[in-house]
C-alpha positions in Angstrom: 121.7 57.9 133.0 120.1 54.3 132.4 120.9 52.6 129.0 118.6 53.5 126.3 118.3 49.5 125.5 119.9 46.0 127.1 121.9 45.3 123.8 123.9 48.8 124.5 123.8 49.1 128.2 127.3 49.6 128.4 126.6 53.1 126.4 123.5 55.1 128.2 122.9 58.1 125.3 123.9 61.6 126.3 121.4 63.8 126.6 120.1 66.1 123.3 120.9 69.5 123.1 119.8 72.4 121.1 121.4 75.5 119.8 120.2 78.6 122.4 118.8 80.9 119.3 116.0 77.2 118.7 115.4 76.1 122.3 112.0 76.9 124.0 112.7 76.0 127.3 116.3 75.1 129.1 116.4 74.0 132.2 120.1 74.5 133.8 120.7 72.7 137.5 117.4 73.1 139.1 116.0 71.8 142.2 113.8 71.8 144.4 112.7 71.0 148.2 109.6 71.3 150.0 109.8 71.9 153.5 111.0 69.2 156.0 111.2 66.7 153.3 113.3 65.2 151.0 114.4 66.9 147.5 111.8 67.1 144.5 114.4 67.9 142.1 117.8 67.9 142.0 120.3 69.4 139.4 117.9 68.3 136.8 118.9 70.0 133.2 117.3 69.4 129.9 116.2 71.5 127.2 113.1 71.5 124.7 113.6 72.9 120.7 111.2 74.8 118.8 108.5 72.6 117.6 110.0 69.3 119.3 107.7 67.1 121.6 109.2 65.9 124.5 107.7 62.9 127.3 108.4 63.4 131.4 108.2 59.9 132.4 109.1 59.2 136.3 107.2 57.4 139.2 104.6 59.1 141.3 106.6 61.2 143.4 109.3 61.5 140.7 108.8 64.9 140.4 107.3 65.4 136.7 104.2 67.7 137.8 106.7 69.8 139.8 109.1 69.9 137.0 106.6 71.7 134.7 105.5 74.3 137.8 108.9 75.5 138.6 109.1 76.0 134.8 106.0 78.6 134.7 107.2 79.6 138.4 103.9 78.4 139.8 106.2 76.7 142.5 109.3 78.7 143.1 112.3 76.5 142.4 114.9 76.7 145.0 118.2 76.8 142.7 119.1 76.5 138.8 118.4 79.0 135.7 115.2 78.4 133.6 115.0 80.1 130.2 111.2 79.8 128.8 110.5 81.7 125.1 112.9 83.7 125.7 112.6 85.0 129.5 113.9 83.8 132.9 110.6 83.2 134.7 112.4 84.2 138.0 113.8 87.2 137.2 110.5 88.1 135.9 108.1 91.3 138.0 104.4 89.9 138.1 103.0 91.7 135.1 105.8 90.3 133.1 105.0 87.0 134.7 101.6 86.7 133.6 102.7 87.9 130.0 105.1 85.0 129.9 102.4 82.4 131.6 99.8 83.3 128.7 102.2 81.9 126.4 101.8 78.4 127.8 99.1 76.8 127.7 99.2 74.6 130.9 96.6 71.2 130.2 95.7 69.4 133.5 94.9 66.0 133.9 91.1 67.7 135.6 90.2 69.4 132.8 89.1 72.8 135.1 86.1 73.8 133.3 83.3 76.0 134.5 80.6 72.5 134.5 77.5 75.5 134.6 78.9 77.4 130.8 78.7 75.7 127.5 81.6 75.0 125.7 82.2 78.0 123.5 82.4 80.0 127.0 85.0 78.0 128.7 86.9 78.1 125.5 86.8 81.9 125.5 88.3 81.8 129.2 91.8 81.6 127.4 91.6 85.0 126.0 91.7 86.1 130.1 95.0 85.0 130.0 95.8 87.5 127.0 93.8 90.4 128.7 90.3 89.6 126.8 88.9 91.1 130.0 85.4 90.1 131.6 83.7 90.4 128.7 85.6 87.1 127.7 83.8 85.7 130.4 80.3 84.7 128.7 80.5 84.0 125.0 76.8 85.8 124.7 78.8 89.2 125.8 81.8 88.3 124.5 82.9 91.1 120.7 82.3 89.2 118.1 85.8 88.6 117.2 86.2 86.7 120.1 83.4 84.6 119.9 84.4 83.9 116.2 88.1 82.9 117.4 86.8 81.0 119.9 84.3 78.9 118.1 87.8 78.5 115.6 89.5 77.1 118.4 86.8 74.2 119.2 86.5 73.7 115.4 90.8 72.9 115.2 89.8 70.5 118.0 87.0 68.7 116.2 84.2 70.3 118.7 82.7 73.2 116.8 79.5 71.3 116.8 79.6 71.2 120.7 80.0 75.0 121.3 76.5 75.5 123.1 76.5 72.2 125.3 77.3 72.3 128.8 80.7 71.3 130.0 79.3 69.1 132.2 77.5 67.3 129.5 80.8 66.2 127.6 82.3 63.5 127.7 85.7 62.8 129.3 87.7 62.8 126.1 85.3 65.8 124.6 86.2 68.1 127.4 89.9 67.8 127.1 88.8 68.4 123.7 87.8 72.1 124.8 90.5 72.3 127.4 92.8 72.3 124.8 91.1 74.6 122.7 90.9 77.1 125.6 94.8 76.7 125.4 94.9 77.7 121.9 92.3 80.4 122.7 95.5 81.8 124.5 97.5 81.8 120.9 100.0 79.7 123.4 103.4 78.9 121.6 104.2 76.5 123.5 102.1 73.7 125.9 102.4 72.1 129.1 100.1 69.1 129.5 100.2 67.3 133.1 99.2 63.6 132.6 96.4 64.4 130.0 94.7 61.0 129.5 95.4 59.6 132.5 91.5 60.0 133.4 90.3 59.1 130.2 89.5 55.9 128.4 91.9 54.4 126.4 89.9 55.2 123.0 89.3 58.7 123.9 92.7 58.9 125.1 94.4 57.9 121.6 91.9 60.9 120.0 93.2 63.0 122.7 97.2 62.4 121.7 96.5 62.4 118.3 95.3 65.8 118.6 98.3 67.0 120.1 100.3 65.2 117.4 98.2 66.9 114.6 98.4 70.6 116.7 102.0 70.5 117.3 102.6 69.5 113.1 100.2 71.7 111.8 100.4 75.1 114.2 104.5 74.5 115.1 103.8 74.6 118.5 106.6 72.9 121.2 104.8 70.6 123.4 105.8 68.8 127.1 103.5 66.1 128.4 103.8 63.7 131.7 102.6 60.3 131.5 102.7 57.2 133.0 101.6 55.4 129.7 105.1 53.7 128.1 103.7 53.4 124.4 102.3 57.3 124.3 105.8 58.4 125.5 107.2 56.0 122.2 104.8 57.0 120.0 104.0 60.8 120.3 107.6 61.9 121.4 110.2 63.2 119.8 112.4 62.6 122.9 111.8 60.9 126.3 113.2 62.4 129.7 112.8 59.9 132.4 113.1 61.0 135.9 114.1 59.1 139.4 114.3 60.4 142.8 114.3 64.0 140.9 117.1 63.4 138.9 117.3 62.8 134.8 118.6 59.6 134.3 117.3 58.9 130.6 117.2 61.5 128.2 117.2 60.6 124.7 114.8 60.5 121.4 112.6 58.4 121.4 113.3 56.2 118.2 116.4 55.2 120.2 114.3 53.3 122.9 111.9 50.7 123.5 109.4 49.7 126.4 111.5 47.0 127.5 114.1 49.9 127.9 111.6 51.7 129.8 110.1 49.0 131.9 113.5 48.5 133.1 113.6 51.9 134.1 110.6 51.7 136.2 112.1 48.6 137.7 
């Protein structure tokens, strides 16, 4: 591992644990190669407590996205042991899978909207993953229930006022806004969010991790993020773990570094 800063290079930090009975996700030795190239992953191990936000920093290529996939077993990982909530995603039949996968909200960078349904609908789209059925499908035939959960969700996110505009009328920032609150719509415990403001501006990119913030402190929920951006990683983590070449070299909280620390890293 890297030093966590220059004054104690000679003393890189040793990567945080958690007891087995608190930790959301552990990762034990797992890697990954695609075919006829080099490895993705290699032996990477980490693990994620109830509650605690955690940064994937790495270069493009590093192997962040794939990281989070092989957690949810959207890529099969080709060695190692993944405990997620409780379950080992790859020991898991496909019903069982798909239980597991609703837990998790999974945020992408393209916010994967329906552009033609307003907002309240695409929020709805998370009770799918929960077996809502197809009635979940259009908010105007959606129970009642559902469409008051829903219209919940987009208030927790600030949107509630939005419900009946189009996606594609929303701003950038305003429809990862209602991705997030499909998420929730899922009653997800945990969420996985794949460089979230990397296509936003930098103003509605601030709202957007100060939501997180306020959704992980006020609902308990766990949350892993990838990003490129140095000061979100400081400033919305609870710990950084930094990959290169598909290996964890830093892994550490993130009071205990600084961006010259991780500009260095990059380096």
């Amino acid at each position: 591992m890297v030093a966590v800063a220059a004054a104690r290079a000679e003393a890189p930090p040793a990567p945080v644990t958690c007891a087995a009975g608190t930790a959301e996700l552990r990762v034990d030795g797992l890697s990954k190669r695609f075919a006829g190239g080099a490895a993705v992953l290699s032996d990477v191990s980490f693990a994620v407590a109830r509650g605690e936000t955690v940064a994937l920093l790495g270069a493009n290529g590093a192997g962040k996205s794939t990281l989070l996939r092989c957690c949810l077993r959207l890529i099969e990982p080709d060695a190692g042991r993944i405990r997620l909530l409780g379950s080992d995603p790859r020991a898991l039949k496909a019903a069982e899978l798909r239980r597991l996968r609703a837990r998790v909200g999974f945020i992408f960078q393209r916010h994967n909207l329906v552009p033609r349904l307003p907002a309240l609908s695409n929020v709805l789209h998370g009770a799918l993953a929960r077996g809502g059925g197809m009635r979940a499908w259009f908010h105007e035939a959606a129970p009642r229930a559902l469409r008051t959960e829903a219209l919940e969700c987009l208030d927790r996110v600030g949107l509630a006022a939005f419900a009946e505009h189009r996606a594609d009328r929303l701003s950038g920032g305003q429809s990862q806004r209602v991705a997030v609150a499909r998420a929730l719509m899922q009653r997800a415990e945990m969420l996985f969010a794949d460089e979230p403001v990397a296509s936003l501006d930098p103003a509605a990119g601030e709202e957007v991790m100060e939501l997180f913030r306020d959704l992980v402190r006020r609902a308990g929920l766990t949350l892993v993020f990838t990003t490129h951006n140095l000061r979100h990683a400081l400033d919305y983590a609870d710990r950084i773990v930094a990959l290169r070449g598909g290996r964890v070299e830093i892994d550490a909280p993130s009071r205990e570094l600084d961006q010259g620390a991780l500009r260095a890293f990059y380096g």
